[in-house]
KOLLUM-644447 format. One record per atom (N, C-alpha, C, CB): x, y, z; residue in one letter. Coordinates in pm, whole numbers, plus 32768, in hexadecimal, padded with zeros to 4 digits. Glycine has a CB too. Example, Ala and Ser with C-alpha at 12.3 -4.5 7.8 and 13.67 -1.06 7.14 Angstrom:
// residues 2
85277DC7830Ca;84CE7E3E830Ca;85287EB6830Ca;846B7E418389a;85057F1F82C4s;85577F9682CAs;850A80038313s;85807FC4823Cs;
***
This chain:
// residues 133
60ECF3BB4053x;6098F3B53FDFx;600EF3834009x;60D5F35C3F73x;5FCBF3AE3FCDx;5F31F3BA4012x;5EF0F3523FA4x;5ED9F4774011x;5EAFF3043FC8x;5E6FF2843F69x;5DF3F2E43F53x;5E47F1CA3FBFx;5DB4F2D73ED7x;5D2FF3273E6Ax;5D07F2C63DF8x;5D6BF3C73E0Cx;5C96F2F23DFDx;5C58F2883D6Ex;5C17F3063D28x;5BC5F1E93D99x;5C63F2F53C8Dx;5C82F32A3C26x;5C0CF2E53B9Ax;5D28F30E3C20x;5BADF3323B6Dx;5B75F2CF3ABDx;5BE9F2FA3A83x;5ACAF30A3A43x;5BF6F2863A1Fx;5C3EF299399Dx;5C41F26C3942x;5C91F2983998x;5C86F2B238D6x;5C29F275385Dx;5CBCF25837EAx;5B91F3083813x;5CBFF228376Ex;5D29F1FD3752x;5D81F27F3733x;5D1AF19936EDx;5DF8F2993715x;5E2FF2E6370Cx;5E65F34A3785x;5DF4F30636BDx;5E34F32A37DFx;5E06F3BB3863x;5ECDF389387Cx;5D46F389393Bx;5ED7F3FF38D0x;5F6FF4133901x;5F73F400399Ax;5FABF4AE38DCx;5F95F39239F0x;5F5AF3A83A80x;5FBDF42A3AB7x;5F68F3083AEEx;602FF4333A59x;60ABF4B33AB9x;603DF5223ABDx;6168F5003A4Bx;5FD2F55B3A4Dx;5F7BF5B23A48x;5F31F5A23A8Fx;5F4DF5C739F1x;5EE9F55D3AC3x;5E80F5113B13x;5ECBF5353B7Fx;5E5CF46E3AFAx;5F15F50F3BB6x;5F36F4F83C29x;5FA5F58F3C59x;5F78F4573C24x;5F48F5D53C1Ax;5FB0F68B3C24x;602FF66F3C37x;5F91F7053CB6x;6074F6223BC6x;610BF6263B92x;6138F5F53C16x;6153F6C43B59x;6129F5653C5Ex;616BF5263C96x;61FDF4C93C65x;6111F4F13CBEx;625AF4E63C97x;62EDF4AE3C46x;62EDF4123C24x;637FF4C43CB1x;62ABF3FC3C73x;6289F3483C89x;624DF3263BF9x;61FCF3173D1Cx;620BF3663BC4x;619EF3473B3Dx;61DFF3A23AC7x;60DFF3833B5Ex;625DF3C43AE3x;6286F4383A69x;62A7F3DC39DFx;6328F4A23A9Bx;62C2F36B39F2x;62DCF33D3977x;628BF2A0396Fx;6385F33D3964x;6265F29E390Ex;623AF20838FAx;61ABF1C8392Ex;62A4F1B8393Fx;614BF2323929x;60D1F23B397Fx;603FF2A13923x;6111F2923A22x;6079F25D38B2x;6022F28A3843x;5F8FF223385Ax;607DF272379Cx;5F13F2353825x;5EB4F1C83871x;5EB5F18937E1x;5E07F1FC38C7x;5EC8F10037EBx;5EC8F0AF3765x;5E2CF05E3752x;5F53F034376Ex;5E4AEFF23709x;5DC9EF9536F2x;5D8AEF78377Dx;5DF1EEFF36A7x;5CEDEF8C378Ax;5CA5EF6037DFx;5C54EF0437C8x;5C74EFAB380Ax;5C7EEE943818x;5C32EDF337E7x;5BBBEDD6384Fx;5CB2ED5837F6x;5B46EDF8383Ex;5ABFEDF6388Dx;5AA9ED8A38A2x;5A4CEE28385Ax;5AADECFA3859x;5AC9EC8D383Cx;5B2DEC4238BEx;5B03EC9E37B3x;5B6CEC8A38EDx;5BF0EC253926x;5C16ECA139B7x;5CA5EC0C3882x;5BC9ED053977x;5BE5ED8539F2x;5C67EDA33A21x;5BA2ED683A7Ax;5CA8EDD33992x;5D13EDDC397Fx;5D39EE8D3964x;5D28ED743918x;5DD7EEA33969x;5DEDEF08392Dx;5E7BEEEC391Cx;5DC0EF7F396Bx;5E98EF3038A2x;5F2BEF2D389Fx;5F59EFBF386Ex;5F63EEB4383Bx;5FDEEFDD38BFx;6006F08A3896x;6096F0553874x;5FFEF1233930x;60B6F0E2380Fx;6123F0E937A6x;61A1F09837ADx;614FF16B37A0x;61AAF09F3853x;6250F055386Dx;6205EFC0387Bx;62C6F0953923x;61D2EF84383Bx;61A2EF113853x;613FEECE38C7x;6202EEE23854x;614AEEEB390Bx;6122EEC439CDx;6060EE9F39B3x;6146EFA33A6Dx;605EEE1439C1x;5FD4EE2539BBx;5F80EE0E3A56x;5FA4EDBC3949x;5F14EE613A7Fx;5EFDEE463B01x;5E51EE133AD4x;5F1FEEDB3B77x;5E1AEDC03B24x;5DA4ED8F3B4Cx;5D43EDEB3BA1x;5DC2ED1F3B8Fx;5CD7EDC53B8Bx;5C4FEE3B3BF5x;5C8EEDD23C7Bx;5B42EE263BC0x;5C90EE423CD7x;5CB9EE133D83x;5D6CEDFE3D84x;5C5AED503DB8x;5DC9EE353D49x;5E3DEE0E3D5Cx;5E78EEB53D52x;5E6FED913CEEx;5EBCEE973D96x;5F15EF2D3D91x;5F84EF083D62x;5F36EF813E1Cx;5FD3EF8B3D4Dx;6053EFA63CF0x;60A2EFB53D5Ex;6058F02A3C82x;6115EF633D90x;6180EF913DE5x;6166EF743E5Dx;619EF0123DDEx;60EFEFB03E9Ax;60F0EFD63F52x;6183F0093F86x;60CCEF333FBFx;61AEEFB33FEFx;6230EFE44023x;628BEFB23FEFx;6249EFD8409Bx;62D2EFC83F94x;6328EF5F3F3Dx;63A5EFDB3F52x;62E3EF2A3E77x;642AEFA23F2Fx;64A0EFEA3F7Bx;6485F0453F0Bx;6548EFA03F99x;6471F0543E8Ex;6470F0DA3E41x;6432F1463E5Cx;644BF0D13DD8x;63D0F1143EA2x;6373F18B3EE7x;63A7F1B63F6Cx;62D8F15C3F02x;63DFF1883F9Ax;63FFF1734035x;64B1F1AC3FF8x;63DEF09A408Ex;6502F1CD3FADx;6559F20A3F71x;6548F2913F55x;656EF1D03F15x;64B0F29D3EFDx;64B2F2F73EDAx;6465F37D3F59x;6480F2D53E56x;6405F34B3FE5x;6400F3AA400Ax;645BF3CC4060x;63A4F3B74023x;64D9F3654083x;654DF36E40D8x;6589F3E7407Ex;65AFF2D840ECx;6590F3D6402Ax;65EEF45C3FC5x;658EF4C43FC9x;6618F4393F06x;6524F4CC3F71x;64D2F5483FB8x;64B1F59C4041x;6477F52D3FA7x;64D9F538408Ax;64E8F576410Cx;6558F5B6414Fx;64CDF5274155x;65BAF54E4129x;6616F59E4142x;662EF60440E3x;6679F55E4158x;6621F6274059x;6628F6B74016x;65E0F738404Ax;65F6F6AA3F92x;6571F7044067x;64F9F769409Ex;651DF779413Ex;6449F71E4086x;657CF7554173x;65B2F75641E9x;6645F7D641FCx;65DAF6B141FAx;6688F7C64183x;66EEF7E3416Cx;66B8F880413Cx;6738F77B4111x;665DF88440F5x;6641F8F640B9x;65FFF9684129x;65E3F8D04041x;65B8F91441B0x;6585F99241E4x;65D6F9BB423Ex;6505F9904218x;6638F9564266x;66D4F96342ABx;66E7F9EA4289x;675CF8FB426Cx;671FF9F44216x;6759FA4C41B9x;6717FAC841E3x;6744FA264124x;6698FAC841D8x;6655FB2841E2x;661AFB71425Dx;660EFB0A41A2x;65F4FAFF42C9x;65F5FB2E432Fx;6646FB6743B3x;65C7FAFB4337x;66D9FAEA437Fx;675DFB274402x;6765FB7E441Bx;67DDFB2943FEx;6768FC054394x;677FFC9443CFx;66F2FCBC443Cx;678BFD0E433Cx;66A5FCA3443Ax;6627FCC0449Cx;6640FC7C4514x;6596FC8E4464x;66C6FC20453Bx;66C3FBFC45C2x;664BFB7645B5x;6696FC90462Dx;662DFB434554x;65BDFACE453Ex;6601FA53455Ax;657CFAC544A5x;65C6F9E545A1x;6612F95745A9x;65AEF909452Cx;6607F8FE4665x;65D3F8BF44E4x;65A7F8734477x;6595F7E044C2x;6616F87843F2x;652EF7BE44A5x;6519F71F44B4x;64C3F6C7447Ax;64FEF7034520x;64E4F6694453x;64B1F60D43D3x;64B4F586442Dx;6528F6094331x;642DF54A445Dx;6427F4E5446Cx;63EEF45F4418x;6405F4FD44BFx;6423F4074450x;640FF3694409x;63D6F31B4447x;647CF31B43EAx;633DF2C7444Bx;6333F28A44B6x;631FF20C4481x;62D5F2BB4510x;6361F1A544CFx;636BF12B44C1x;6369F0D54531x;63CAF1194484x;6322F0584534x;6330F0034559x;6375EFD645FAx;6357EFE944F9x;63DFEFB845BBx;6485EFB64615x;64FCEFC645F5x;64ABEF4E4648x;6539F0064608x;65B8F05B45ADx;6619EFC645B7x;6616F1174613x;6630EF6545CEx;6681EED945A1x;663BEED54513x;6662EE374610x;65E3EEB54502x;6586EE874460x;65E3EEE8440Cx;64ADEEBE444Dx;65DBEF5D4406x;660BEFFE43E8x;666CEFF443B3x;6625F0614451x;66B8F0194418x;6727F03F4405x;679DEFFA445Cx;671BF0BF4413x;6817EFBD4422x;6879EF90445Cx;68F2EFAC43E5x;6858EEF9448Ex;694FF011444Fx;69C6F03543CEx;6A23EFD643ECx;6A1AF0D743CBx;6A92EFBC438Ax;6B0AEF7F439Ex;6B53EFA14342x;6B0AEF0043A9x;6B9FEFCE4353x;6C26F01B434Ax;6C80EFC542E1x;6C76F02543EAx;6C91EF304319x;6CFCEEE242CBx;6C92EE704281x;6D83EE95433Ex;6C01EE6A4283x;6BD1EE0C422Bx;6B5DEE3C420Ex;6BCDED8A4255x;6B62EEA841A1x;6AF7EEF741A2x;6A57EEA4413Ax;6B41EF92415Dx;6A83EE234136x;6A26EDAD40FFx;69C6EDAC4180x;6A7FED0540DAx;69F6EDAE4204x;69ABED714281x;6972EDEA4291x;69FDED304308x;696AEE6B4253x;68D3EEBB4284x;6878EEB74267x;68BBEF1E4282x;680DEEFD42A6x;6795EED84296x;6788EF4E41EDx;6729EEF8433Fx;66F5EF1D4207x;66D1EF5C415Dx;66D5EFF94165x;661CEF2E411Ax;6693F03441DCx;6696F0C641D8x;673EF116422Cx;65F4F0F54235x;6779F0924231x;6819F0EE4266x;6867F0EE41BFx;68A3F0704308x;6835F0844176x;687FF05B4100x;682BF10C40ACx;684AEF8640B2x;67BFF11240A5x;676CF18B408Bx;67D5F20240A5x;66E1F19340F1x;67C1F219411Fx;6818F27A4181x;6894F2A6412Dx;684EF2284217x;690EF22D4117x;6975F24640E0x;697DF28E406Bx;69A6F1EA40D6x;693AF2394017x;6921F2913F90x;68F9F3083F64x;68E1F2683F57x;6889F3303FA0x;6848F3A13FAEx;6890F4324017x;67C3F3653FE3x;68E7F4014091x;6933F47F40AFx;699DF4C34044x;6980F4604128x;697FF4AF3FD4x;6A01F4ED3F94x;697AF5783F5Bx;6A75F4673EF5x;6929F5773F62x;689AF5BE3F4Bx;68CCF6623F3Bx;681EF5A13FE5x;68F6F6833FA8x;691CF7243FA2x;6977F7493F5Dx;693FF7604011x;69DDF6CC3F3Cx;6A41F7083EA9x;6A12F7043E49x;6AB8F6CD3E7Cx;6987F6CA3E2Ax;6976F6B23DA9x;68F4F7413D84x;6943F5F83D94x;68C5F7393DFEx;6862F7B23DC9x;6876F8423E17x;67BBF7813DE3x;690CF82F3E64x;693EF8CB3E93x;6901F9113ED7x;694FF9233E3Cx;68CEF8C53F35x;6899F8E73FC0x;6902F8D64023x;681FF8913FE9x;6933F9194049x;699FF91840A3x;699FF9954137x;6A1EF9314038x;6998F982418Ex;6983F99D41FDx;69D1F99A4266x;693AF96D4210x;69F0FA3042C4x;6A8CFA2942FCx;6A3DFA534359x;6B21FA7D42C7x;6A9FFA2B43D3x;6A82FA0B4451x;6AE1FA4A44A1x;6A7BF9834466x;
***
């Protein structure tokens, strides 16, 4: 997701603004603007200050392009295998300890994006992308 500075004015829709990004689909109506206090507040409540951002890397975001990626991964799978195509979707991080650590019998002790991981492989049953090998 690409950081942009957006005017807005009360009422504005940022999902519109932001060419129907999923992140802003609900609850991102532009509410009261307090010039006074340099404020704003949108529909789902959330009020942010001039100089503060909404989120940064927060695990919802960091959820949601783990799932987008892997869908948009799955889908060109699909599409490209018959062409003899190898698919690859990289992640770059840090140091894969921070990451990712699975465990099998205490699935409390993984990390945030293996706990991600789990949930999200059930992905191709749910949107029937399925791919034979």
């Amino acid at each position: 997701m690409k950081k942009q500075r957006v005017l807005v004015k009360y009422g504005d829709d940022l999902y519109k603004l932001s060419k129907q990004k999923e992140i802003y689909q609900t609850g991102y109506l532009v509410g009261p603007i307090d010039l006074s206090d340099e404020s704003i507040i949108f529909s789902n409540g959330q009020m942010l200050y001039v100089g503060e951002t909404q989120g940064g890397m927060t695990e919802a975001i960091m959820k949601f392009q783990i799932r987008k990626t892997i869908e948009e991964h799955l889908r060109k799978e699909k599409k490209l295998n018959k062409q003899g195509i190898k698919v690859l979707s990289l992640f770059f991080i840090d140091k894969v300890a921070t990451y990712f650590l699975y465990s099998l019998y205490a699935p409390s002790d993984c990390t945030l994006i293996s706990r991600f991981y789990i949930g999200i492989r059930v992905i191709p049953l749910l949107v029937g992308l399925f791919v034979s090998y």
